[in-house]
C-alpha positions as CSV (number, residue, x, y, z in Angstrom):
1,X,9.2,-11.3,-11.1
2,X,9.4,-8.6,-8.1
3,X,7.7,-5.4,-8.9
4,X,8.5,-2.4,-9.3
5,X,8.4,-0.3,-5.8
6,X,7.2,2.9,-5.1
7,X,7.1,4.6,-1.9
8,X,5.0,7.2,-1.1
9,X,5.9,9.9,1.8
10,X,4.7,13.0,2.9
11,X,4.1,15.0,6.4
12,X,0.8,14.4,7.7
13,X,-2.2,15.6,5.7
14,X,-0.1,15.8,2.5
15,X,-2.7,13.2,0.4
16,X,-0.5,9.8,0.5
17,X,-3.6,8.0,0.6
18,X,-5.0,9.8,-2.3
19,X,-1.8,9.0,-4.4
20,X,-1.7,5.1,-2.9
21,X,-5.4,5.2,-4.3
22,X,-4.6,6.8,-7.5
23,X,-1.9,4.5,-8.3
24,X,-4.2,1.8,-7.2
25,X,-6.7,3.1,-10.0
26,X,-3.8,2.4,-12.7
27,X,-3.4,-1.3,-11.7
28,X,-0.9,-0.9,-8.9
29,X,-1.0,-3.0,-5.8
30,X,-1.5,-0.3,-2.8
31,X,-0.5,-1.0,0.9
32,X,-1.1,1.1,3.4
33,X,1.8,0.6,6.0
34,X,-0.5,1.7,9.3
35,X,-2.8,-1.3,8.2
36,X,0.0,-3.3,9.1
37,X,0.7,-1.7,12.1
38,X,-3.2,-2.1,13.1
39,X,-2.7,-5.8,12.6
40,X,0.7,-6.0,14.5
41,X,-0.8,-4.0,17.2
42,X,-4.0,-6.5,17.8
43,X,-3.6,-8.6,21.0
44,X,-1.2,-10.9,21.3
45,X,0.4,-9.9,17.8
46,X,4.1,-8.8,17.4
47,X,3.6,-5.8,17.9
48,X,0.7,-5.6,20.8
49,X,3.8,-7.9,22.6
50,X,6.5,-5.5,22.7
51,X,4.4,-2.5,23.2
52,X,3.3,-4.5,26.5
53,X,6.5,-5.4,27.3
54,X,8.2,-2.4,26.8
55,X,5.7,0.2,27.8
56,X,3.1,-1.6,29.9
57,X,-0.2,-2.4,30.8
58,X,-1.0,1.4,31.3
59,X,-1.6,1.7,27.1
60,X,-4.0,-1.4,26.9
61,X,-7.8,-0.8,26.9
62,X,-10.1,-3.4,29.0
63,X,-10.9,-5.1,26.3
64,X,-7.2,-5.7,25.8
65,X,-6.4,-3.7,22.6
66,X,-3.7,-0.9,22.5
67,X,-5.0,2.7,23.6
68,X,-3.7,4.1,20.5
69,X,-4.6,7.6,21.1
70,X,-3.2,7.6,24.8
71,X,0.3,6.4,23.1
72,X,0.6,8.4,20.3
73,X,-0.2,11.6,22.7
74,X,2.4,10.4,25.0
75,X,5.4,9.5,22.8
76,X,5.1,12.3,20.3
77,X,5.2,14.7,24.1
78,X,8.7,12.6,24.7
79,X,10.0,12.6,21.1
80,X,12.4,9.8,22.7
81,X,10.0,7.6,23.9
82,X,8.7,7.7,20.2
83,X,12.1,6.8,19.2
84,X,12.4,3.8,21.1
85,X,8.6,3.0,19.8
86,X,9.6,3.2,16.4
87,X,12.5,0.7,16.7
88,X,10.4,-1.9,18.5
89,X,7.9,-1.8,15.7
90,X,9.2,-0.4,12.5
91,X,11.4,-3.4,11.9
92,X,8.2,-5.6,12.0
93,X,6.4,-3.3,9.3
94,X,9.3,-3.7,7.7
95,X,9.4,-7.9,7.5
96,X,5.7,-7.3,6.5
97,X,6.4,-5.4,3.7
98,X,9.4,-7.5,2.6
99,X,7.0,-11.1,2.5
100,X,4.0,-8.6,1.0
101,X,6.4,-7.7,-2.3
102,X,7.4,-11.3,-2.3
103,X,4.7,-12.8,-2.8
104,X,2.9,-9.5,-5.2
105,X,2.2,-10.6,-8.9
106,X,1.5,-7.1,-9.9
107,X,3.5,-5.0,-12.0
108,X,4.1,-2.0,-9.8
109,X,3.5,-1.6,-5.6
110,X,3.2,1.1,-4.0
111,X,3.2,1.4,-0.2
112,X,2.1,4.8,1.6
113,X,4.5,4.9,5.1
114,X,5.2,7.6,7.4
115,X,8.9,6.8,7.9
116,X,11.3,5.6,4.8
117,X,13.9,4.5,6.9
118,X,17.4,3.2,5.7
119,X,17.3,0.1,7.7
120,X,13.6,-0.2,7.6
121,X,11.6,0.4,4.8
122,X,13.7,2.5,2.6
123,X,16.0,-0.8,1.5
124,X,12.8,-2.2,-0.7
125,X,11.8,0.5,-2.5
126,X,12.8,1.5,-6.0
127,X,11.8,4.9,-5.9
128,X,10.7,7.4,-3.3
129,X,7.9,10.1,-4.1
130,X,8.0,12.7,-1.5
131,X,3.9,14.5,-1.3
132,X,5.1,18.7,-0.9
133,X,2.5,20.6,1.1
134,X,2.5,24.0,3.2
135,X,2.1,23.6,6.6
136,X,-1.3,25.9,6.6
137,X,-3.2,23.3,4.2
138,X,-1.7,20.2,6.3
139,X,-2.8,21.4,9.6
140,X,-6.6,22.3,7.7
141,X,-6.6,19.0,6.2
142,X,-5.0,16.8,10.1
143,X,-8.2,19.1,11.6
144,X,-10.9,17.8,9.5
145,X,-9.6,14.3,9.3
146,X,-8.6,13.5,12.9
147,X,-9.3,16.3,14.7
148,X,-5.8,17.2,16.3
149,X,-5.7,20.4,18.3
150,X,-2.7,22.3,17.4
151,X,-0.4,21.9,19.6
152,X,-0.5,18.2,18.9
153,X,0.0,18.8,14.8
154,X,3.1,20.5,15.9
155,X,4.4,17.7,18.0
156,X,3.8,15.7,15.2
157,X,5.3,17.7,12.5
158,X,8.2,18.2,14.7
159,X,8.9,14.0,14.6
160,X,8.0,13.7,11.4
161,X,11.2,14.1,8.4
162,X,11.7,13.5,4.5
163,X,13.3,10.1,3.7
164,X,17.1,10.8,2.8
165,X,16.1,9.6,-0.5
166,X,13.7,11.3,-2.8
167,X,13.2,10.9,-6.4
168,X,9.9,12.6,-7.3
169,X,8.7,15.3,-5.5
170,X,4.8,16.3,-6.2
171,X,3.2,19.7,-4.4
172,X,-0.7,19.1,-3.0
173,X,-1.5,22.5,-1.7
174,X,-3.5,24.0,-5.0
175,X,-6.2,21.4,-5.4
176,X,-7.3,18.1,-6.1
177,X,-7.4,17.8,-10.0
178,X,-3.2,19.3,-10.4
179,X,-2.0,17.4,-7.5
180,X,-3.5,13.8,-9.7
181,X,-1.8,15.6,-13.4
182,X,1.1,15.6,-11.2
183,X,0.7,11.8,-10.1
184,X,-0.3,10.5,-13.4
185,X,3.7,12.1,-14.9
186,X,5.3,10.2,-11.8
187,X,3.2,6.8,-13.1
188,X,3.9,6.9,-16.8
189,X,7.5,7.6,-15.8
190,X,8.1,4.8,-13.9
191,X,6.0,2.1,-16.7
């Protein structure tokens, strides 16, 4: 029996690994979409393939693995560029994602993505739980984690968008212990 699918989305900083873990807590299955990207992007994967083939030698280390950091500064400075990245690789995340629910024998899944596509990701979920934040606390919280400089966030927020399809919508800006109340609603709603 498929499970039930949850999607979790959010700008970056917004907590969607907190709620992926939450959920996880409850019994749910919890993927992690960039993990799947991290495997598609390992030499001589899928991904690593058209990354080489479309963008060239110029983003692979020595040791032959993809200079993430050098890409992701360059296509989020040509927002096009990031375009045309995101349509060589999100339909592989996607076809990962599709065989992962397959094969699942848990009750409810929930993957955490960045981008809830209509012809990518967004056709195997069930539901859609967009993470609300303000921009202040996301920018704190991208800081800490990863250290972006500012001008980066920006770049990023600026590529980033909600899924055209939202059906809960949580707010993570006033602390830990009301953003989980908020989660543990959207979970016994969906049992």
């Amino acid at each position: 029996m498929k499970p039930f699918v949850l999607g979790i989305a959010g700008f970056i900083g917004s907590g969607k690994s907190l709620a992926g873990d939450y959920f996880q807590g409850f019994g749910a299955e919890f993927i992690d979409a960039d993990e799947i990207v991290d495997e598609l992007y390992q030499p001589n994967n899928d991904g690593w393939l058209k990354i080489m083939n479309y963008f060239g030698r110029d983003f692979v280390l020595k040791n032959n693995h993809i200079n993430r950091s050098k890409l992701a500064k360059f296509v989020f400075q040509h927002p096009n560029k990031l375009q045309i990245l995101n349509n060589l690789i999100h339909p592989l995340v996607a076809h990962e994602v599709m065989k992962l629910i397959d094969h699942s024998v848990a009750k409810v899944m929930v993957i955490e993505a960045a981008y809830f596509q209509k012809q990518g990701l967004l056709k195997y979920m069930d539901a859609i739980l967009w993470i609300e934040c303000d921009r202040e606390t996301l920018w704190k919280r991208a800081y800490k984690r990863d250290g972006l400089d500012r001008k980066l966030f920006d770049k990023i927020m600026r590529c980033q968008s909600k899924p055209e399809k939202i059906d809960y919508t949580v707010t993570n800006s006033a602390g830990r212990d009301e953003f989980l109340a908020q989660l543990k609603d959207v979970w016994y709603s969906i049992q």
